[in-house]
C-alpha positions in Angstrom: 0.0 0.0 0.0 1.5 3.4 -1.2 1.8 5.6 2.3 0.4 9.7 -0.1 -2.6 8.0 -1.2 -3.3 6.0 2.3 -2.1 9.6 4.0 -4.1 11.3 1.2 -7.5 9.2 2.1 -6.9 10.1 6.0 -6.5 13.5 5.6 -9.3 13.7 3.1 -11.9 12.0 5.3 -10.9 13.9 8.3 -11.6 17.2 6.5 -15.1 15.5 5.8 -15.8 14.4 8.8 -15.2 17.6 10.5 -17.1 19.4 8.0 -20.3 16.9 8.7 -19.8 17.3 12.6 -19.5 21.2 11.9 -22.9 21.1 9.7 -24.8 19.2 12.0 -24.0 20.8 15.7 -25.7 23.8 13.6 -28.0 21.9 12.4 -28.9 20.2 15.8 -28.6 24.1 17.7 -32.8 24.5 17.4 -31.8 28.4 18.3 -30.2 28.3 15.5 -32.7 28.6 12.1 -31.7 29.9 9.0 -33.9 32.5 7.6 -33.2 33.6 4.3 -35.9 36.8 4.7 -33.5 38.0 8.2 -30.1 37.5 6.1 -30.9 39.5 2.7 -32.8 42.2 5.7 -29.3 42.3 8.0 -31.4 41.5 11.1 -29.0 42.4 13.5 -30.2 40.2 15.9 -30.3 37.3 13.8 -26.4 37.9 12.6 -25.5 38.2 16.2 -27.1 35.1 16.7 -25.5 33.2 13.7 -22.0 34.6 14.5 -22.3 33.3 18.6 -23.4 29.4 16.9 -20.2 29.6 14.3 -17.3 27.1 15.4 -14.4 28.7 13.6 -11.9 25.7 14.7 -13.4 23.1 13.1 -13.8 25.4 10.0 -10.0 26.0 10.2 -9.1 22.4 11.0 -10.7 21.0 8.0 -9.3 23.6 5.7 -6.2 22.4 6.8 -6.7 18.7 6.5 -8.3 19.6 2.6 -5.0 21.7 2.1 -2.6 18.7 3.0 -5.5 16.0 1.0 -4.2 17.8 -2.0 -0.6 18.3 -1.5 -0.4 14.4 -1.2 -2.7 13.6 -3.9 0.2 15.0 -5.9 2.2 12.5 -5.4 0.3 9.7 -6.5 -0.9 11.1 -9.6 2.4 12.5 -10.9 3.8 9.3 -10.4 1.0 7.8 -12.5 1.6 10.3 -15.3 5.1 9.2 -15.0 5.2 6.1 -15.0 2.4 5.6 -18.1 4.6 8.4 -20.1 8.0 6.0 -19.7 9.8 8.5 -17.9 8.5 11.6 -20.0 9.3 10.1 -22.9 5.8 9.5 -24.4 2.4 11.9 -24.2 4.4 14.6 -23.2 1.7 17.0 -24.3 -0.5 15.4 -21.8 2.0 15.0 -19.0 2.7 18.6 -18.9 -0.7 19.3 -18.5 -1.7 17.2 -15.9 1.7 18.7 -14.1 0.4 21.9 -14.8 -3.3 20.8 -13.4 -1.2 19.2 -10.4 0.4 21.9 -9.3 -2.1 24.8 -9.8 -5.0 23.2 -8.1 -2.6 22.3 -5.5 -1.5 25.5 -5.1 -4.4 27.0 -5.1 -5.7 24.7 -2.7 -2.8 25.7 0.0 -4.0 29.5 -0.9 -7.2 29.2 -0.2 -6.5 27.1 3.1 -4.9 29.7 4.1 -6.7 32.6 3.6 -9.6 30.4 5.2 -7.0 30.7 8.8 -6.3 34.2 8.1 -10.1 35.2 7.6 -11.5 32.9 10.6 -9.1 34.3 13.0 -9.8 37.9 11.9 -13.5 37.3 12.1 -13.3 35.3 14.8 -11.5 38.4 17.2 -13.7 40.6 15.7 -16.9 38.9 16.5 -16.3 38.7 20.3 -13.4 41.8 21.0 -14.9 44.6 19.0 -17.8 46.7 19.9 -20.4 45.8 17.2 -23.6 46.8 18.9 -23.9 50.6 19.4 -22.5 52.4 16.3 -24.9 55.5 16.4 -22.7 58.3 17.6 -25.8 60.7 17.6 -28.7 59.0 19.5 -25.9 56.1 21.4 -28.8 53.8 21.1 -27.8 50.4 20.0 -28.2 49.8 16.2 -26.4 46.6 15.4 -24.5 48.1 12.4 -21.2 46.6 12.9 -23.0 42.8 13.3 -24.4 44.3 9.3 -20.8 45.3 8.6 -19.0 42.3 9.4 -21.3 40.0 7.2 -21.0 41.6 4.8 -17.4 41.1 5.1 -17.6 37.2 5.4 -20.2 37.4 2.4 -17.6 39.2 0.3 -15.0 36.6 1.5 -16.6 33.7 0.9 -17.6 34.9 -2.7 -14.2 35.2 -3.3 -13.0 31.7 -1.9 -16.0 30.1 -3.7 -14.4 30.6 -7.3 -10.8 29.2 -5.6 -13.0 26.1 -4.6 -14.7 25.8 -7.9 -11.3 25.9 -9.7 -10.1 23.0 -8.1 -12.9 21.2 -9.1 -12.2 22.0 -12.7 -8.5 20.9 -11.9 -9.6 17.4 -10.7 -12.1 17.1 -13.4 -8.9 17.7 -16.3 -7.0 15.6 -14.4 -8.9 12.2 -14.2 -10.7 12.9 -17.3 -6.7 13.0 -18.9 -5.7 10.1 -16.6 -8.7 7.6 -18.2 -7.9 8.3 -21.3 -4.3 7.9 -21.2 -4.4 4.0 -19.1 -7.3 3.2 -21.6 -4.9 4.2 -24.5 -1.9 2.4 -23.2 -4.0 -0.6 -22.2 -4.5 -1.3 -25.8 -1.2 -1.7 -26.5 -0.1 -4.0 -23.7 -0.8 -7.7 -23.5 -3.7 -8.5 -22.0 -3.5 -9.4 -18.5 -0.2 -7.7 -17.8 -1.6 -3.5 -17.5 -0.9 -2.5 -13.7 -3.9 0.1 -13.8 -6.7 -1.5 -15.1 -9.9 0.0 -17.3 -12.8 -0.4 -14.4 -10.3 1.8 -11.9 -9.6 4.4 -14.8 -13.1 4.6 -15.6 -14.3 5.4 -11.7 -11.6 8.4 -11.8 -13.2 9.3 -15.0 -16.7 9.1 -12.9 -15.4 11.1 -10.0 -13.8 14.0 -12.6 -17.5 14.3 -13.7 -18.9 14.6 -10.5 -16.2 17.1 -9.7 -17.7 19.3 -12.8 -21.3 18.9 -11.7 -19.6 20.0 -8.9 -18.0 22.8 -9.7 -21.3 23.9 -11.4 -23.4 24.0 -8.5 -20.6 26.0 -6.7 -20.9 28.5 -9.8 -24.7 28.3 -9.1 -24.8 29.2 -5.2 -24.5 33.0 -6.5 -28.5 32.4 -7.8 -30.0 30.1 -5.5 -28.0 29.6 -2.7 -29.8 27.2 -0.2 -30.4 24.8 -2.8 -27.4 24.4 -4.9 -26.0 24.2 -1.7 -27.7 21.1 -0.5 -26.6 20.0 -4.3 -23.1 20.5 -3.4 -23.2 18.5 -0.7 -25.0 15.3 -1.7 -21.7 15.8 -4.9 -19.5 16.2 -1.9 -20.2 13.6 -0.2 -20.6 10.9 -2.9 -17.1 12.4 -4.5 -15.2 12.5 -1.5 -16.0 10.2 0.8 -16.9 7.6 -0.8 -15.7 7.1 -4.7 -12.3 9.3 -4.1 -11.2 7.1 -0.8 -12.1 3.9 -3.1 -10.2 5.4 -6.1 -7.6 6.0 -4.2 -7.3 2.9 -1.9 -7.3 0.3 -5.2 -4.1 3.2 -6.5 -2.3 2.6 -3.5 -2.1 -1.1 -4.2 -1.1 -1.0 -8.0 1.5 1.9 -7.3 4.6 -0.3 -5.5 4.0 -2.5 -8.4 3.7 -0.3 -11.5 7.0 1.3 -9.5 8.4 -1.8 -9.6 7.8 -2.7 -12.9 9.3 1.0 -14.2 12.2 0.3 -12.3 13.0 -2.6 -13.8 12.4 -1.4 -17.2 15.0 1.2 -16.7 17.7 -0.9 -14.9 17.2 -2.7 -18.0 17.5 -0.1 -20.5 20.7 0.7 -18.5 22.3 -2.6 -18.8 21.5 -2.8 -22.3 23.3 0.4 -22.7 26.4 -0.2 -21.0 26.5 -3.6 -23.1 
């Protein structure tokens, strides 16, 4: 078993998991309703309310554990890449782009991680340091303004990290999308029996790239209806990643050491042909 996509899978499902328990303390919290008529009006009440119920560390936590989920996923499928390419030798056109995919929805993973830290903690000290109630310097009667002001600021901030969400989505979609069509290809040219990755795995990373752009459509379409696209997201989410990603990645881990194994001793001998 390949220890990135077994660290990968733990790192992954924690994130989940903390996400779920996150969802349904709030959900469970029966002071706790949302009102979409309240939000769009900036009941102060209501936002003081919402902000008192929010559990930034387990926000933050899984951000982290998504953060590191990616970083090790690129292990994995580099090596794949790799390894089907003969050492960079063949498809380079599609090797560089699945690099290129790699990296930048890595990266972009890791930025929005941490911008998700930053923000919470900011928020966070605002919500309980800062004098938010009584912002009416003429009548010093309490008006709730800065409770307005400081959704508005996590609105804005979560707009922004949406699209860095969605993008990954559209990173993972390229990625496995490439990845099927590169083992199917190569699978035709190898004996039967002897391919490492087979067509049944190749095809459930093709299935989990399309959820991935279904789900990086209902992201898009949070800005229009947000309650229910956001239910949509989740039932994606949670059939994506924690169930066909952790079983994707499980059957990789066992073909890795040997498709490793195999490219190793391909090249040892290449080299002895060589020096002969």
């Amino acid at each position: 078993m390949d220890a990135t996509c077994l660290l990968t899978v733990v790192f992954r499902l924690t994130s989940d998991v903390l996400r779920i328990v996150q969802f349904a303390k709030r959900m469970n919290d029966n002071t706790i309703q949302f009102s979409q008529e309240y939000m769009y009006a900036l009941n102060p009440t209501y936002l003081q309310q919402q902000w008192e119920s929010r559990s930034f560390a387990l926000d933050t936590t899984a951000s982290i554990f998504s953060a590191l989920s990616w970083l090790f996923l690129c292990i994995p499928i580099l090596q794949i890449f790799w390894f089907l390419s003969g050492g960079g030798k063949r498809g380079i056109v599609s090797f560089a782009m699945v690099v290129v995919l790699t990296l930048t929805g890595s990266l972009f993973q890791l930025v929005s991680s941490l911008m998700v830290v930053g923000a919470n903690s900011a928020l966070n000290w605002v919500s309980t340091d800062f004098e938010l109630e009584d912002w009416d310097l003429v009548t010093n009667t309490p008006d709730g303004t800065g409770w307005k002001v400081l959704e508005m600021i996590h609105l804005c901030m979560r707009g922004m990290l949406l699209w860095i969400d969605a993008f990954e989505w559209i990173c993972l979609f390229g990625i496995l999308t490439l990845l099927a069509i590169k083992v199917r290809s190569e699978n035709k040219i190898v004996q039967e029996g002897s391919a490492v990755f087979g067509n049944k795995w190749a095809a459930l990373g093709l299935a989990i790239g399309l959820f991935s752009m279904f789900e990086f459509i209902s992201e898009i379409l949070r800005m229009w209806n947000w309650q229910l696209f956001a239910s949509v997201s989740r039932i994606i989410s949670a059939i994506n990643l924690i169930i066909l990603l952790p079983i994707w990645l499980i059957v990789l881990g066992r073909q890795l050491p040997i498709a490793r194994a195999a490219f190793e001793g391909i090249k040892t001998l290449e080299t002895s042909v060589n020096f002969s």
